[in-house]
PLY file of the C-alpha trace (Angstrom):
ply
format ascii 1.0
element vertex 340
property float x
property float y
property float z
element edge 339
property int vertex1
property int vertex2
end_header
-8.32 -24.53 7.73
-11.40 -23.93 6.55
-11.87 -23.18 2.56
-15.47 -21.68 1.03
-15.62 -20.34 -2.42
-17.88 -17.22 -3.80
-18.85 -16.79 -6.63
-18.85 -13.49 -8.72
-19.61 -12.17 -11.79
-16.62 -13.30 -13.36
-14.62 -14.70 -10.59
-14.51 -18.04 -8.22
-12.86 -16.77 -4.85
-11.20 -19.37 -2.91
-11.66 -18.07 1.13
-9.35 -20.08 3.33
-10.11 -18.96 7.05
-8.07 -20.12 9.91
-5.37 -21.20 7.39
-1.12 -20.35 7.63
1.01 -18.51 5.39
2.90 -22.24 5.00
-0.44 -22.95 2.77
0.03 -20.39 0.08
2.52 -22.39 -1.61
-0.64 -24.83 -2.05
-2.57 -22.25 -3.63
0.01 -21.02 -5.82
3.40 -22.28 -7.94
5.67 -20.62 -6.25
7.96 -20.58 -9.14
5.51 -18.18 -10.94
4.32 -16.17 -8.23
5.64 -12.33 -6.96
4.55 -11.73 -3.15
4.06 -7.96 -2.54
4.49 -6.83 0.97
5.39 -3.43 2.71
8.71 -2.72 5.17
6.49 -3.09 8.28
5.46 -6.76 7.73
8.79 -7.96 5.73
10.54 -6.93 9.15
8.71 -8.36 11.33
8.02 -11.47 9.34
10.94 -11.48 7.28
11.72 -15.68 7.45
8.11 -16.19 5.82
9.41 -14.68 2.59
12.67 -16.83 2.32
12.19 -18.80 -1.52
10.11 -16.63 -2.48
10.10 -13.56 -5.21
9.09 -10.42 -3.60
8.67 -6.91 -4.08
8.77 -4.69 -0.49
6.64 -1.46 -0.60
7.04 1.30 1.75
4.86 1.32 4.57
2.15 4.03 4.69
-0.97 5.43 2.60
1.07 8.37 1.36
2.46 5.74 -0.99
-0.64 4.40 -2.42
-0.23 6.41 -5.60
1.26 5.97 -9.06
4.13 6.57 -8.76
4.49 3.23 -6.54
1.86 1.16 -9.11
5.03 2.38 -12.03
7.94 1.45 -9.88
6.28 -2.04 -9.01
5.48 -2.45 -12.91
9.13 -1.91 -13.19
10.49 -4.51 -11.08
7.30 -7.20 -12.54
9.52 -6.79 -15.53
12.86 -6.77 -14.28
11.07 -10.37 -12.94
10.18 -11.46 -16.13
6.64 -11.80 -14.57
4.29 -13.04 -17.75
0.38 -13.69 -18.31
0.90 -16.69 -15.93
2.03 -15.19 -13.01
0.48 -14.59 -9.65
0.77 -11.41 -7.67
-0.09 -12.13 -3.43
0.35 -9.35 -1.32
0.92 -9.99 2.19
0.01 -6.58 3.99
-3.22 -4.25 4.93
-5.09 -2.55 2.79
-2.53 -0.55 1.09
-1.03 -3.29 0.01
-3.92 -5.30 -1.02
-5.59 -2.15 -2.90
-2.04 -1.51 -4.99
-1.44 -4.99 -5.51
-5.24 -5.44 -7.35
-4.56 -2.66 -9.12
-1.45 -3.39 -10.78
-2.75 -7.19 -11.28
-5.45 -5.34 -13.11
-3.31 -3.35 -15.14
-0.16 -5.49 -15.28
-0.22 -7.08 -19.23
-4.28 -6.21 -19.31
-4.97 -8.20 -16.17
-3.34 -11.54 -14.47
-4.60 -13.70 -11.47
-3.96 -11.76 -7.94
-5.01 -13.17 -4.25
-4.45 -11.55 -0.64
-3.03 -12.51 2.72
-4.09 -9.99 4.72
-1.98 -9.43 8.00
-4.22 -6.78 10.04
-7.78 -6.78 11.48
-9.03 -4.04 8.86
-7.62 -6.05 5.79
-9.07 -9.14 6.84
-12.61 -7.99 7.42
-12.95 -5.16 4.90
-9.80 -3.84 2.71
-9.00 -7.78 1.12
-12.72 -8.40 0.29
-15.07 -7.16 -2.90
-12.31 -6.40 -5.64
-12.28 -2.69 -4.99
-8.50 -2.00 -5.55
-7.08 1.20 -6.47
-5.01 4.32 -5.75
-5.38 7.60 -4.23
-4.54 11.02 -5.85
-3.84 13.72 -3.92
-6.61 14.01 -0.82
-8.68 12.08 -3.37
-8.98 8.41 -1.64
-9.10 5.64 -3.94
-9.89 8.20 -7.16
-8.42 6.09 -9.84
-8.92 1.99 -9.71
-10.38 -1.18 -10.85
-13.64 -3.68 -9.45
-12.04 -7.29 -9.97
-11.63 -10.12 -7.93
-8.45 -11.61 -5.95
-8.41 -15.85 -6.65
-7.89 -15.79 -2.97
-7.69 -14.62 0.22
-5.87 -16.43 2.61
-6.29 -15.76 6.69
-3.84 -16.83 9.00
-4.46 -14.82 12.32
-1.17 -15.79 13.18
-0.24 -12.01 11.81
-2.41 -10.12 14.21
-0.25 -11.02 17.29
2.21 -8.51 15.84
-0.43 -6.11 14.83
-0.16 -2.42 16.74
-3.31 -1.25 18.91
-3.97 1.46 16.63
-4.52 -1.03 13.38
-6.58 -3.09 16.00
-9.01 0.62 15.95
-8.82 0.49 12.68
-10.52 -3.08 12.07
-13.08 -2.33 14.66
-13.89 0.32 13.09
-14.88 -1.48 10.05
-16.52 -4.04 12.47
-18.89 -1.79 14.09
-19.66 0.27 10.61
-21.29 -3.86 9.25
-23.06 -4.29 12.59
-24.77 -0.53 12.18
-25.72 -1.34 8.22
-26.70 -5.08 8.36
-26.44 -6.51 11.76
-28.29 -5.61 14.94
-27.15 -9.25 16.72
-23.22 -8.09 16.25
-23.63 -4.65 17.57
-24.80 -5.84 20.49
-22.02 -8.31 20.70
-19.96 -5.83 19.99
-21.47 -3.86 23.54
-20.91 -6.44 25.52
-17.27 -7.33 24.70
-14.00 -4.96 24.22
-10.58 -5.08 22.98
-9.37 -7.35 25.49
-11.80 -9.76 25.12
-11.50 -10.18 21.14
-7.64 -9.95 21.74
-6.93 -12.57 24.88
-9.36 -15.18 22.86
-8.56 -16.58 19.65
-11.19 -18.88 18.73
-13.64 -15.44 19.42
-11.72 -13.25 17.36
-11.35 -15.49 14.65
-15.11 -16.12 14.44
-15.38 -12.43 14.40
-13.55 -11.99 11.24
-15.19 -15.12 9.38
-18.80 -13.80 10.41
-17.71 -10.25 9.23
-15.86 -11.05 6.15
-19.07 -12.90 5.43
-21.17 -9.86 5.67
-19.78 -7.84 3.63
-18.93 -10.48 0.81
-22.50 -11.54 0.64
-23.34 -7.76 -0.08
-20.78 -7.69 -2.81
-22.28 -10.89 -4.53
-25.66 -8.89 -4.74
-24.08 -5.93 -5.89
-20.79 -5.89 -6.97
-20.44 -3.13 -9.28
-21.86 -0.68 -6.66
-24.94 0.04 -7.94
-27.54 -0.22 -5.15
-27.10 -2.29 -1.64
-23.10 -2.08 -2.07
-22.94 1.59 -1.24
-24.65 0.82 2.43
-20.24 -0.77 2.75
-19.99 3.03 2.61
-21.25 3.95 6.12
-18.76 6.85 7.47
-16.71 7.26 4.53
-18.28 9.55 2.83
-17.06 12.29 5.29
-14.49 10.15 6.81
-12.44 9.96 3.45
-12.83 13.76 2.75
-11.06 13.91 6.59
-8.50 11.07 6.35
-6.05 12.17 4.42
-6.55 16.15 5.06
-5.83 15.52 8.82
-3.56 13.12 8.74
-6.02 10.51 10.42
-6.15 6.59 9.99
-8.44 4.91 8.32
-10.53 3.74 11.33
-10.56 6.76 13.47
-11.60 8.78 10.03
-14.36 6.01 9.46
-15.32 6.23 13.43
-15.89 10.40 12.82
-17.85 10.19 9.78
-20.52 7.31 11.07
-20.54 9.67 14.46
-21.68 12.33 11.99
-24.03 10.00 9.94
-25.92 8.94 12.81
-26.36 12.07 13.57
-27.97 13.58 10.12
-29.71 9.95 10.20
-31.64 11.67 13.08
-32.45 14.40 11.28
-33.29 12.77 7.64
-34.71 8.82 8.43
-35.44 9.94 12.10
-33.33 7.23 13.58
-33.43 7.45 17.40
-30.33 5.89 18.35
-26.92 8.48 17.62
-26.47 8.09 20.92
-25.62 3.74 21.04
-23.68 4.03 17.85
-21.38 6.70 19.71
-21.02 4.92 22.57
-19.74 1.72 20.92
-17.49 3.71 19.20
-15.80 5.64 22.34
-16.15 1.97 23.84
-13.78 0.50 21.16
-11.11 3.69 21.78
-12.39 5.75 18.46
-12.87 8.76 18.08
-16.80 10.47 17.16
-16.85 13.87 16.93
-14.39 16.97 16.22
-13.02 19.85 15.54
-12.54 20.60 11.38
-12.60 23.13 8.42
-16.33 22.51 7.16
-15.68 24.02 3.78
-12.07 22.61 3.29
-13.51 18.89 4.08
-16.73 19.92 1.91
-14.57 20.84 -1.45
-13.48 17.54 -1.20
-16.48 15.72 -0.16
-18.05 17.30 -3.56
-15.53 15.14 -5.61
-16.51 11.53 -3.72
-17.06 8.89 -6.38
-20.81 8.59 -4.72
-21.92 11.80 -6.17
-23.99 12.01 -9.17
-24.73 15.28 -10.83
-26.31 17.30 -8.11
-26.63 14.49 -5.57
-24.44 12.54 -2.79
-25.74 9.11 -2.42
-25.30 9.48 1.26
-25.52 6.35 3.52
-27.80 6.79 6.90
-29.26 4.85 9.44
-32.91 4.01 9.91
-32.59 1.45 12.85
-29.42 -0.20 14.03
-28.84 -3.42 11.61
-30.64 -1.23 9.19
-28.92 1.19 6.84
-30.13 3.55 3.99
-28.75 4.88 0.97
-30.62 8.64 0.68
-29.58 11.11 -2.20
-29.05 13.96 -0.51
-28.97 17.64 -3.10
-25.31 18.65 -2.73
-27.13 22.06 -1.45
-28.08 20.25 1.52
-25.88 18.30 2.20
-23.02 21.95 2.42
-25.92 22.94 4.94
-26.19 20.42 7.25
-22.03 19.52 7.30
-21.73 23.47 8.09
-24.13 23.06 10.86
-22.94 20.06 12.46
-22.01 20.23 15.62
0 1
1 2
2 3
3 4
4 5
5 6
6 7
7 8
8 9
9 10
10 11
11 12
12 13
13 14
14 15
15 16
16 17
17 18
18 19
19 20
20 21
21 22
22 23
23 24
24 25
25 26
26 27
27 28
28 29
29 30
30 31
31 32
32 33
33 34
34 35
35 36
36 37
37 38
38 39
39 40
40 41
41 42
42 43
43 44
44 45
45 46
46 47
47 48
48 49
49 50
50 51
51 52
52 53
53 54
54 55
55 56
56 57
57 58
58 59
59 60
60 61
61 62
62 63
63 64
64 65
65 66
66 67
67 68
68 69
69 70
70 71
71 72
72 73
73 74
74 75
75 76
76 77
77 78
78 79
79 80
80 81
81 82
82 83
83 84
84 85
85 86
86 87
87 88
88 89
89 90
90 91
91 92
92 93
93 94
94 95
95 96
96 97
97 98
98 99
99 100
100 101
101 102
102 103
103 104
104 105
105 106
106 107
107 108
108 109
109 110
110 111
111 112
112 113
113 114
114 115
115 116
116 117
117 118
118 119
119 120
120 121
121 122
122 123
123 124
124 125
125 126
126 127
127 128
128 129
129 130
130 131
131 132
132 133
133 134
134 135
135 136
136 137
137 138
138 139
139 140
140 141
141 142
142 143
143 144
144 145
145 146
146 147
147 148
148 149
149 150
150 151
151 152
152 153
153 154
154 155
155 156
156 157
157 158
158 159
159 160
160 161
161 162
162 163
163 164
164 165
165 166
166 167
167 168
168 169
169 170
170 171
171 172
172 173
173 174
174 175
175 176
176 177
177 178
178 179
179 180
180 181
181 182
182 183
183 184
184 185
185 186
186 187
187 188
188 189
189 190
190 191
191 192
192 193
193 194
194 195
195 196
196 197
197 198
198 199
199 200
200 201
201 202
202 203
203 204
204 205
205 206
206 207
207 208
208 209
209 210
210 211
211 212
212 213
213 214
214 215
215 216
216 217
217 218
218 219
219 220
220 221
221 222
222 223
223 224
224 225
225 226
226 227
227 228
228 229
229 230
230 231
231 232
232 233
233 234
234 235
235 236
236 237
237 238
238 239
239 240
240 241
241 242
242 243
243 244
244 245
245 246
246 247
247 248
248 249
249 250
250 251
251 252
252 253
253 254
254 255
255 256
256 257
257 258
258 259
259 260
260 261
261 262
262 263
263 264
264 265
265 266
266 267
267 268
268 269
269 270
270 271
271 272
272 273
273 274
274 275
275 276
276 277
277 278
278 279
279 280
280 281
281 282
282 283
283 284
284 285
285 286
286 287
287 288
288 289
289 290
290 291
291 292
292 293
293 294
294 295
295 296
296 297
297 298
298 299
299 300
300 301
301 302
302 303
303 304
304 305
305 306
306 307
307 308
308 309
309 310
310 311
311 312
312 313
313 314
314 315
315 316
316 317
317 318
318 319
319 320
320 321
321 322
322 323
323 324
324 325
325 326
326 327
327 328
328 329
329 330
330 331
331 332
332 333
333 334
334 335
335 336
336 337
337 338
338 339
């Protein structure tokens, strides 16, 4: 196991990569610690949580609202859980977003770390202290930045993991090699699912080097003020679509950097749409679709990177090299409703 802490603004984060569940109990008292998991990993896994205090979510992003932050307050208490307990949750990024949040809000705020069982919590979801809930279509509208003590990998949990949460990681994989990484992309080109999947010292190198990209962009900007918003990439049009259409995460993220590339074209005059689409088909996502431009739009107008009468709107200028342009929320109506 290999352990590296960062350092935030008001957090030390212990990283242990390559590590085993069997560790958290050297991380943690167990006696004052509450795992949170959801149904899908507590069956599959269910021996793992034997000794241990622990709350079991339903599976799903339809429950990443309130109503599941008050029923998990609920059983904290029935738990008698105090300043000086730790919340873990053990799960994806539902259940690492709801389980920051309610350490946030739990008694004003007490200590919270993450073992993250699929691809897309591992390199993305578990890392930068984004955690929060969604309300209605709106993802992720209510929430707290603050740090988890830890995040724990054991990659043990991805032999169990479905092929479509395997999309959904890769999807977050290819969006860091676009923004910050020209190297990875092409990496990325010349491997495939398989490869990733059938070798385990290459996949696990994978996540380190990619949950190392995107914390080192936190560090600089943590509150989302400038470089941060390039972790945006495809969600800007992919959130508006996720939860309208019923997609996942991944194959929303995979449509809206499809689209970005494209207006990148038109806006920074990046010249390769074409690669970044490719890699994506290449790694079984989708890029471009049918969908109700003015329905997604509405709720596009409402994304958290809007200000005033501007989207901050992340684009391309070169693969490895993204851009954060304010686009006039004029605009930006015209060119969705003219995408093809």
């Amino acid at each position: 196991m290999k352990h590296i802490n960062y350092k935030f603004s008001k957090t030390i984060t212990g990283y242990y990569f390559d590590g085993s569940f069997s560790h958290l109990k050297k991380i943690v008292d167990q006696k004052h610690t509450v795992l949170i998991t959801d149904e899908n990993v507590y069956d599959a896994h269910r021996k793992r949580f034997n000794g241990w205090n622990t709350i079991v979510l339903k599976a799903g992003e339809d429950y990443k609202i309130q109503a599941t932050a008050d029923a998990v307050i609920e059983q904290l208490i029935d738990f008698e859980a105090d300043r000086k307990t730790t919340l873990a949750a053990i799960g994806g990024g539902v259940v690492t977003d709801m389980t920051g949040y309610v350490a946030s809000v739990y008694m004003r705020g007490i200590s919270f770390g993450f073992v993250p069982t699929s691809l897309l919590g591992m390199v993305d979801a578990s890392i930068g202290g984004k955690n929060g809930i969604d309300v209605g279509v709106f993802k992720n509208m209510v929430g707290t930045i603050r740090q988890p003590s830890f995040i724990l990998h054991d990659m043990s949990f991805l032999d169990t993991l479905p092929q479509k949460e395997w999309e959904n990681g890769f999807a977050e994989i290819i969006k860091h090699a676009c923004i910050k990484d020209v190297t990875l992309f092409r990496q990325l080109e010349t491997n495939s699912y398989k490869t990733y999947r059938d070798d385990k010292k290459l996949i696990a190198g994978l996540v380190r080097h990619n949950a190392i990209i995107k914390t080192k962009v936190v560090q600089q900007d943590e509150f989302e003020k400038g470089d941060r918003r390039l972790l945006n990439f495809g969600h800007t049009l992919g959130h508006a679509l996720e939860n309208q259409y019923e997609l996942s995460h991944g194959q929303a993220v995979a449509i809206g950097m499809a689209y970005a590339s494209v207006i990148s074209e038109e806006i920074t005059g990046f010249k390769d749409a074409s690669k970044v689409t490719r890699l994506l088909l290449q790694y079984d996502l989708p890029t471009f679709v049918e969908f109700d431009r003015q329905k997604v739009f509405n709720v596009m107008k409402m994304d958290k990177k809007r200000e005033k009468k501007e989207m901050n709107y992340v684009l391309l200028e070169k693969i490895g090299k993204g851009i954060v342009k304010p686009i006039p929320v004029n605009k930006l109506e015209k060119i969705i409703n003219e995408l093809q």
